[in-house]
N, C-alpha and C positions, 0 to 999 in steps of 0.2 A: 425564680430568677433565671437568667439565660445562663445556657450550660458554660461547662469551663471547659477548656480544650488541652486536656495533661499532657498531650506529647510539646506543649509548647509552655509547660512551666521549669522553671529553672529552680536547679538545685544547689542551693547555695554551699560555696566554696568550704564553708566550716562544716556545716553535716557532710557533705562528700567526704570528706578528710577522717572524721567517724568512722565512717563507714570504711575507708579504707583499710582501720586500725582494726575492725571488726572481721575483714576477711583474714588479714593477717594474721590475730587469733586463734581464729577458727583454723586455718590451715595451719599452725603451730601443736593446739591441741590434738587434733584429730591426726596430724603427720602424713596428711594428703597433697598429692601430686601440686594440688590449685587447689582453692576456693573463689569464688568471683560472684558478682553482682552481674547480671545482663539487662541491659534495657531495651525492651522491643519497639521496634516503631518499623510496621509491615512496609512493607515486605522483608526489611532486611532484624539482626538481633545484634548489638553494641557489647564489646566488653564496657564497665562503666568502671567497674573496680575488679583488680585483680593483686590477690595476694603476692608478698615477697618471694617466696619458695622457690627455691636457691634450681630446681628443675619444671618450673613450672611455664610451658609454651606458648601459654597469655598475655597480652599487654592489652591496658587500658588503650582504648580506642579501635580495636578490631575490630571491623565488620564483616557479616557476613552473611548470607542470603538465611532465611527461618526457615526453611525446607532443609533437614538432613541434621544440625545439633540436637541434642538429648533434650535442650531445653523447648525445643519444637512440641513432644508430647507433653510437656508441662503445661504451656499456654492452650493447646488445645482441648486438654482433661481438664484444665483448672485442678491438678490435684498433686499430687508428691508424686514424684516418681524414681524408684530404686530399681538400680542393673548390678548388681552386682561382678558378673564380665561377659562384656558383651559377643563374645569372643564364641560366644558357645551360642550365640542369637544369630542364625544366618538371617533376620529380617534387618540385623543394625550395621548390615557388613558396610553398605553406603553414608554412616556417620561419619558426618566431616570430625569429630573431637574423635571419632577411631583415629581416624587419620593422622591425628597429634598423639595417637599411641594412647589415651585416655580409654582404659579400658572399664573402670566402674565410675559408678555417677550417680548422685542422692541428691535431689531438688526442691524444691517449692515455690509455688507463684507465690509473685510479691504484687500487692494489687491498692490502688487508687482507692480512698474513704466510697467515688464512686461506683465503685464495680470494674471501671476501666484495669489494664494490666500495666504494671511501672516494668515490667520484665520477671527475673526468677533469680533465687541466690541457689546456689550449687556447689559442691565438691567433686572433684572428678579425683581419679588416681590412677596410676601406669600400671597399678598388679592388683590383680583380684581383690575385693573388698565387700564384704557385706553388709557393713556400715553398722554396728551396736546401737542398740537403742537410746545411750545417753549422746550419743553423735548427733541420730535424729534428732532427742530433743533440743540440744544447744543448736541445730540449725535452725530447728522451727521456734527457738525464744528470738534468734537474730530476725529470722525472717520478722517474728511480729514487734522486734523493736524499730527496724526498719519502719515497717506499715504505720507505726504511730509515727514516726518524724515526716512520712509521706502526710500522714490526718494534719500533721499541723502546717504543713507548707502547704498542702491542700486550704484550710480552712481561713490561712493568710492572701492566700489565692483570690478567695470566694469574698474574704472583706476587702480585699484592698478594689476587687473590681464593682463591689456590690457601693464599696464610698465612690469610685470613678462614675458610678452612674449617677449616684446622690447628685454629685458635684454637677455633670451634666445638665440635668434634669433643673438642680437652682440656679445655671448660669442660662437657662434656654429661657426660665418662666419668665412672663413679662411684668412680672410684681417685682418688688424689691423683698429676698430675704436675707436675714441674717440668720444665722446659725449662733448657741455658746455652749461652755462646758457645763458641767456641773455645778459649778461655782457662780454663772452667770456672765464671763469673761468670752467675749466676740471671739472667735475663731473661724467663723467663713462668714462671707460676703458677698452677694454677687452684683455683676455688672450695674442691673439697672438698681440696688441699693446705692451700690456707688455713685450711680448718676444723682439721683434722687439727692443724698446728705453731701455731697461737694468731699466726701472723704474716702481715699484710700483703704484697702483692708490691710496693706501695712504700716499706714496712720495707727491703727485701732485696735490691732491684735491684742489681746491679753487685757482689755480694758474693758468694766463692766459697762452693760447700756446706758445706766442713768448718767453716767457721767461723762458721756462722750454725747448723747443727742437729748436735745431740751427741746420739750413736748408744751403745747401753751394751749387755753382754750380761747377759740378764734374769738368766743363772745366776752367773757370777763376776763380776759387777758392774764390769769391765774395760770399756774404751771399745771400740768398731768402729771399724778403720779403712773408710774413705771412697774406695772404688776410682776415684775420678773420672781421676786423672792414668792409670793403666794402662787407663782404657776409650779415653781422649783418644790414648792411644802406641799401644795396640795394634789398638782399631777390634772389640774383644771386649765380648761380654755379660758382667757379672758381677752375681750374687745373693748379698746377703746372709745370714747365715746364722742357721737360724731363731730360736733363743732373740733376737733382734735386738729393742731397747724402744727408743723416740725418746723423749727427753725435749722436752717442748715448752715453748714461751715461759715458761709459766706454774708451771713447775718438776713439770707431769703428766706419766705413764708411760703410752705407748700402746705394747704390740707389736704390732711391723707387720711386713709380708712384701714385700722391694721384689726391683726388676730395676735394674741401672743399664747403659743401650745406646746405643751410637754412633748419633748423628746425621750420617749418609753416603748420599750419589746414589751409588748404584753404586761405582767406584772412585777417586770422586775425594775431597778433601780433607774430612777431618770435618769438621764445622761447630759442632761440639757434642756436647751429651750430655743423653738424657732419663730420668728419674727416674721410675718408674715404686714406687706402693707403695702398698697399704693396710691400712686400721687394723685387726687383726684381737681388738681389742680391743673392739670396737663391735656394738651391736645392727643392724643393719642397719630395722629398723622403729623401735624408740621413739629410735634414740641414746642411748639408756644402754649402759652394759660390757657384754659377754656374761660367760655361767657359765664360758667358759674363764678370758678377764681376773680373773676373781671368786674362782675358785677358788686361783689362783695370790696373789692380793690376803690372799684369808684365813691362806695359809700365812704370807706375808709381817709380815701385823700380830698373828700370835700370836706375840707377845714382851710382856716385861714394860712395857715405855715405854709401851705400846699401852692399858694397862688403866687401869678396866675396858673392858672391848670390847663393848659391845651389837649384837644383830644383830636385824634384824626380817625376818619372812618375809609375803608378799601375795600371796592367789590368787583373781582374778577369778571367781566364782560364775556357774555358768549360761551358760561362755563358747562351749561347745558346741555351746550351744542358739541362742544366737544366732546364730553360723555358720550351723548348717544353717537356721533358722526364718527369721532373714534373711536376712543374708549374711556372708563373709568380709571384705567391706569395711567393714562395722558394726562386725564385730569385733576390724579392728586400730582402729577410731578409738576402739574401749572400751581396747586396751590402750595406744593414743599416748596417751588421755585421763589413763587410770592412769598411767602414767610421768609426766607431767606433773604429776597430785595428788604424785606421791612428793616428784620435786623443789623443788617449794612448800614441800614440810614439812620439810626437811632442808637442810645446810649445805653450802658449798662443800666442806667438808671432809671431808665424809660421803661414801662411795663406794655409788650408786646401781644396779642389773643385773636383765638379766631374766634368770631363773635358768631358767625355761623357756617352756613353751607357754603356761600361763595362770598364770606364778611370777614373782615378783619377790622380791629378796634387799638389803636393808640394813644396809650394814655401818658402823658409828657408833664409831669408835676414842676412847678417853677420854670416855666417857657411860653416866652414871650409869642403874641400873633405870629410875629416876626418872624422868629426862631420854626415856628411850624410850618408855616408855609415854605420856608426854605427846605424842610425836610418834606413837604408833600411836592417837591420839581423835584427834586432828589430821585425820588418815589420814583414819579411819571420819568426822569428823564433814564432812568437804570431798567424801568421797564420796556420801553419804546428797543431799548437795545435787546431784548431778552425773545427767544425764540426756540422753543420746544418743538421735537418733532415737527416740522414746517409751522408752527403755530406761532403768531406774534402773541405775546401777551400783551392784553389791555385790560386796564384798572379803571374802576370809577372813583374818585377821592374827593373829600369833603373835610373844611377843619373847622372847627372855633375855637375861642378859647372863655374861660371863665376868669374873668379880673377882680368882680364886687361879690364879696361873701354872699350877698343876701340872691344873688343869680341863683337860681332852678338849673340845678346841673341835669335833670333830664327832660328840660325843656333846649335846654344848648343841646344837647345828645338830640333832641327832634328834628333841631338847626338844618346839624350834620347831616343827618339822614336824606334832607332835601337835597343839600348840595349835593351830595352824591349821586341822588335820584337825577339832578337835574345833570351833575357830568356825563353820567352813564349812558342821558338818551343821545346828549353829543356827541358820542364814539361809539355805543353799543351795535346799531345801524351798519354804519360804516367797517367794522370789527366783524361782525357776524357776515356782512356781504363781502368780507375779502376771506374770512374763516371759508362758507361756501364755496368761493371760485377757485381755492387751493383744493379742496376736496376733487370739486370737477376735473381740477387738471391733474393731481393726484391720480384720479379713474381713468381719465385718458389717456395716460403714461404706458400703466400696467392690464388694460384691458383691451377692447373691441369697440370701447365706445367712444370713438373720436371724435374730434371736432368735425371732420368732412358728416361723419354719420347723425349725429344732432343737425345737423343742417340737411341734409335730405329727408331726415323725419320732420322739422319744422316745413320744411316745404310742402310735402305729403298733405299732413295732419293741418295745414292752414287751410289748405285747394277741399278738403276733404270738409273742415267745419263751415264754411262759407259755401260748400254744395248743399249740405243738410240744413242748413239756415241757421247756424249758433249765433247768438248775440259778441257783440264786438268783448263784452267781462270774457264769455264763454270761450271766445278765440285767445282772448288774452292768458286764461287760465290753461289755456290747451297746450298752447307755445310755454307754460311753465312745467309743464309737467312733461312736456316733451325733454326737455334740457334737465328734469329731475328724476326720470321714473326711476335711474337704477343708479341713484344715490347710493342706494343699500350697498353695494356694492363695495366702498371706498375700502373696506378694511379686509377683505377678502384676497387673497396672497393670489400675486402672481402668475404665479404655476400652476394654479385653481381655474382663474380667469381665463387661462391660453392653452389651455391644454388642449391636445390636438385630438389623443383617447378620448374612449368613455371615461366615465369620473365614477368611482368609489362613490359606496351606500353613502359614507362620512361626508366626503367631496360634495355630495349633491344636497345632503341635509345644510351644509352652508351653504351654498348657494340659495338654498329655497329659503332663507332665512330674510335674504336682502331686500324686500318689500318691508318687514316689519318696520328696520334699520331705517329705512329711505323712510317709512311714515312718521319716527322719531326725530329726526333732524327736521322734517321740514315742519313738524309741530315746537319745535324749539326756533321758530322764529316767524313773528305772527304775519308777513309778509306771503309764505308760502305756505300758511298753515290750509287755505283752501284746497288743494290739490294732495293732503296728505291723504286722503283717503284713496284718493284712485293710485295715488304712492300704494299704497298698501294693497292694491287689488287688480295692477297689472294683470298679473300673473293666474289672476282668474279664468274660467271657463264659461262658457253659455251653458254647457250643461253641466257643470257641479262639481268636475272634477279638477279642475287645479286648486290655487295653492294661495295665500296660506287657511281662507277661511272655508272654502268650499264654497263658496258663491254660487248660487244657480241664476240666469236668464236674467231679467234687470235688476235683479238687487246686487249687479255690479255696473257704480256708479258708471254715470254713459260715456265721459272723458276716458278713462281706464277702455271702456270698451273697443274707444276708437285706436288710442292708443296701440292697443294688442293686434291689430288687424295691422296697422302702417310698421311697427315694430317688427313683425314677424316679415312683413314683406321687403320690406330693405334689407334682414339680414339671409334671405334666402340669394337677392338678387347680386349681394355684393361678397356673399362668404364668410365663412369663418375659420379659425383651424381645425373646427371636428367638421365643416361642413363645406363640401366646394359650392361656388357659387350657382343659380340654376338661371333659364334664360327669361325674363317678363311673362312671357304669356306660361310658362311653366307655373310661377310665380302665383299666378293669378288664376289658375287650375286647381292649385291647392288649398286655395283660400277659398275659392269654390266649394269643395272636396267638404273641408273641414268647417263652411256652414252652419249652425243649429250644431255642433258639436261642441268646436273650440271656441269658433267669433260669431256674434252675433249674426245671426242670417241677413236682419234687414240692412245693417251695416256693412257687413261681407257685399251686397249685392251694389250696394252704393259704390263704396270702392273700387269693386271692377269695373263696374260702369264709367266711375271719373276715370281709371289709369285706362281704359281702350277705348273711349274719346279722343284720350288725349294722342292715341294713332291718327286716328283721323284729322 
């Protein structure tokens, strides 16, 4: 366990008070000058206790540097140490307790169960003294009654922080545990237990488990017995078995999956028992049910009491896209966000789940068409408001409802799925193409790539495919990838993008990441999924050295190819912050230069040739 740190445990007021009585004693018996207690804590040494004695030049709380008291050669020998007077020691003429006229002194380290030093108990006296050997031993029985009351406020030390970590540790895990005595009576409980059974650990203190939470099996509706008493006799692990559902406070059904194990050091006496269990009824992101909970839910409420039963189905549009275009983190806060819309619109009574990746399922027992579709505009109209990170949220929604017992509930469940297939392509389109042009203007806020500079690469790279003969797709595709190639880009900070230095080993391994990124987004929408590859292979070389695949010579697709050649030459001609801008025919010197290296030779040579025509 992690160490303990003695100069900061506290010595409680009733043992000091002891102790007090102890030096007192001691200097009574003995009819010495002082007796006292010192506490070290370096550099300096603490009176802690100093006897009554009617001449004695001590008071509790004196400090005073450890270099020059008698108790200085204690803590550094770790041993006894007797002067009988020091007076005839010219090496002690600089003791400060000379100084208080304290001319003999009999000591011993007082020391920590860990080896650490509490300080030194001592006698001093103003006239020669050789100290008799029943002196030394009542010091050294004090000193060692001392050292046990140090072991036990020591080893009170060690439990009360070794339970603080217990406690830590069961409030951090994402299970639900309880903790009980020997008796089998609750006494801890952490957070997500509490979440879990709807009840407080001041609800339930002192009260056994069976009678506080009712365990039922999901399939014959029978109760579970409660192994606590056979874990308490036997000192065995037992598990539940799995159909296993907790009914909580509030008359809900979670099934859950527990352990129940002996609380035991080795082989001595249990202490208890700890509960280990979680809900496996739960989303583990929004905290809604999951599609297992749900699926079992819907067998459950197709009966006749249940009807009509409406269901609504929710699929987040574009979620994809946001993933790869932003991030993963974006796109659980669109689906905590969604979960959150749902349960705004619906009742406590309404069972709410994500049915999958980007699916949510609504199951409304005794609710009319009517009543559902009132809560799928609800939906749509809470959503249309709702905007993460520059991101509009958009839903695809579908509902039906089942009215005649003898309906096929998951043949209505197939209903659903259409209608929502069929919302989604109404909006998805639309969503994903205004998701994109936020991206773009996003990039062009915080980088180099601006609208003026997609417009002189479209110019370039149109004059350029129409010299080389590309088909009208091929120009089409060219102009998309012009206005994509550094997509990747979007999530790359700022200060990265404009930096005027060179960039850190770190700095530059992101950047060279941004092709993957850009091939990711525009494979997340099948519109631009043509030009993901040359997305991805910008950044290539003719001869094999760029980035990110090592491409050699035409196995880097031929758009990308051309791309790299007009890319590079706009940003020579127009500048950057690590680069000042250089003049046209410079420009096209270098592209030259670099030929059968960086750009394609035969392309390099076209290129010059369209931009110094266009002198002429």
């Amino acid at each position: 366990m992690d160490s303990i740190n003695t100069k900061e445990i506290y010595i409680p007021k009733k043992i000091a008070n002891k102790w007090q009585k102890t030096v007192n004693i001691m200097a009574e018996l003995t009819g010495v000058t002082a007796c006292l207690i010192r506490k070290v804590n370096p550099p300096y040494m603490e009176v802690f206790r100093s006897s009554k004695s009617e001449d004695n030049p001590y008071n509790v709380g004196d400090k005073e540097e450890l270099s020059g008291p008698y108790c200085e050669e204690v803590i550094k020998t770790d041993n006894k140490l007797l002067v009988s007077n020091a007076l005839n020691d010219d090496g002690r003429k600089n003791n400060s307790d000379l100084e208080l006229g304290m001319i003999s002194y009999l000591g011993f380290p007082i020391k920590w169960p860990d080896g650490d030093f509490f300080g030194t108990i001592c006698i001093l006296d103003a006239r020669e003294n050789k100290f008799i050997d029943k002196t030394e031993d009542l010091l050294k029985q004090f000193k060692e009654l001392i050292e046990l009351y140090l072991g036990n406020i020591y080893d009170r030390q060690k439990l009360e922080k070794s339970e603080g970590k217990l406690r830590t540790i069961i409030h951090s895990i994402g299970d639900g545990v309880i903790t009980t005595d020997e008796n089998g009576c609750i006494d801890i409980m952490n957070s997500t237990a509490e979440k879990i059974t709807g009840y407080k650990l001041k609800q339930v203190k002192g009260n056994k488990l069976e009678d506080i939470f009712e365990l039922v099996n999901s399939l014959s509706r029978e109760s579970v017995y409660f192994p606590v008493e056979k874990v308490l006799a036997t000192g065995k692990t037992f598990y539940l078995p799995e159909d296993t559902i907790l009914i909580d406070k509030r008359g809900k059904k979670y099934k859950i999956a527990d352990s129940i194990a002996p609380i035991q050091e080795d082989e001595e006496k249990i202490q208890g028992i700890v509960l280990v269990f979680s809900n496996t009824s739960r989303d583990n992101l929004t905290g809604l049910y999951n599609s297992s909970y749900m699926e079992e839910k819907i067998k459950e409420l197709d009966n006749k009491e249940q009807l009509p039963l409406s269901i609504i189905m929710v699929d987040i549009n574009g979620l994809k896209l946001v993933n790869n275009g932003k991030s993963h983190k974006t796109g659980d806060k669109l689906l905590i966000k969604t979960a959150e819309i749902l349960l705004s619109c619906t009742a406590k009574e309404d069972f709410v789940a994500r049915w999958g990746g980007d699916e949510f399922i609504i199951l409304l027992p005794r609710t009319k068409e009517k009543e559902a579709s009132k809560i799928c505009r609800d939906i749509t109209e809470k959503s249309q408001k709702t905007k993460l990170d520059d991101i509009s949220l958009s839903l695809g929604i579908g509902a039906a409802t089942k009215i005649e017992a003898e309906q096929d509930i998951y043949k209505i469940l197939h209903r659903i799925e259409d209608k929502v297939l069929i919302d989604k392509l109404t909006r998805k389109k639309s969503a994903k193409h205004k998701l994109l042009q936020n991206m773009l203007e996003t990039l062009g806020a915080k980088s180099n790539e601006s609208k003026e500079h997609a417009q002189r690469m479209n110019r370039l790279s149109s004059k350029m495919g129409e010299k080389i003969g590309l088909s009208r797709e091929e120009l089409n595709h060219l102009s998309l990838l012009t206005n994509l190639h550094d997509i990747g880009k979007v999530n790359i900070a700022e200060e990265i993008l404009k930096k005027p230095s060179d960039l850190t080993d770190l700095e530059w391994e992101t950047i060279k990441k941004h092709p993957e990124k850009g091939f990711a987004i525009a494979m997340a929408i099948k519109e631009f999924a043509p030009v993901a590859d040359s997305i991805l292979a910008h950044h290539e070389r003719w001869d094999g050295d760029g980035y990110p695949q090592g491409l050699k010579g035409e196995e880097t697709p031929y758009l990308a190819r051309i791309i790299s050649i007009v890319d590079a030459y706009d940003v020579m001609t127009t500048g950057r912050p690590y680069q000042q801008a250089v003049s046209k025919e410079e420009a096209l010197a270098e592209i030259i230069k670099c030929a059968g290296g960086q750009f394609d030779p035969e392309l390099a040579e076209e290129f010059v040739e369209m931009m110094r025509k266009d002198e002429n």
